[in-house]
C-alpha positions in Angstrom: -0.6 -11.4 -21.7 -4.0 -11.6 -20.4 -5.8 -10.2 -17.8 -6.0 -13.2 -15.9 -2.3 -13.8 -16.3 -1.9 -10.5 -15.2 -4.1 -11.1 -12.0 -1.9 -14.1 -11.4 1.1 -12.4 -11.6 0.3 -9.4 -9.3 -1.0 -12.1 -6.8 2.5 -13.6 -7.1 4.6 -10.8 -6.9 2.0 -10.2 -3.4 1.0 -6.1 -5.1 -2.3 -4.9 -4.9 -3.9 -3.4 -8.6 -2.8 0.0 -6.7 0.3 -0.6 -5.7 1.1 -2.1 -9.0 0.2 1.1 -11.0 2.5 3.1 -8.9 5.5 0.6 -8.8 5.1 0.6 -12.6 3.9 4.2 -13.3 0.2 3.7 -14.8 -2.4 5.3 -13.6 -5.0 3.1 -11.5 -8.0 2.9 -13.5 -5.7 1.8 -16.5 -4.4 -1.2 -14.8 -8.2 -2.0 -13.2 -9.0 -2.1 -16.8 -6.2 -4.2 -17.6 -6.8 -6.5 -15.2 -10.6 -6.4 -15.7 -10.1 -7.1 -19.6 -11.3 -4.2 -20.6 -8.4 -2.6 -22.4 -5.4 -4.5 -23.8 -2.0 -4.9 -21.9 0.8 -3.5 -24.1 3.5 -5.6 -24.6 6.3 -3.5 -22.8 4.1 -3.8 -19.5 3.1 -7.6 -19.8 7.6 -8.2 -20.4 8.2 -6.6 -17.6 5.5 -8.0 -15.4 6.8 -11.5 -16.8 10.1 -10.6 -15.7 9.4 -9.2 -12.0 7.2 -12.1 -11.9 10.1 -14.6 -12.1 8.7 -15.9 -15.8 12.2 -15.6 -16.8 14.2 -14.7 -20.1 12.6 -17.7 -22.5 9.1 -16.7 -21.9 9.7 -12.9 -22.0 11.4 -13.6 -25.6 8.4 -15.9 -26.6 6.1 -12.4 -26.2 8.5 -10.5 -29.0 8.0 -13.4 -31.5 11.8 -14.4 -30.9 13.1 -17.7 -30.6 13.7 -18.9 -26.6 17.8 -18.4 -25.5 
């Protein structure tokens, strides 16, 4: 996932960078960084963002190299 996926994302799911690292238990400055680029986003956070995010099962199996259901 990329940071600007990740923007998107957030902006779809209507959370604030804040709000986002306390629904999902990061600490702020790591997901500014995230979403700034500066740091990568581990895969664990980018499936479940996917999935929150209404990306749905094909695309979140995509991300572990795995074939689509």
């Amino acid at each position: 996932m990329s940071a600007s996926e990740l923007r998107a994302a957030l902006e779809r799911l209507a959370l604030t960078q804040s709000a986002a690292a306390r629904r999902w238990g990061v600490d702020v400055r790591t997901m500014q960084r995230w979403c700034a680029g500066a740091r990568e986003i581990p895969t664990t956070v980018a499936y479940l963002v996917r999935l929150e995010a209404g990306h749905g099962r094909r695309r979140c199996d995509e991300l572990d190299g795995g074939e689509p259901a």
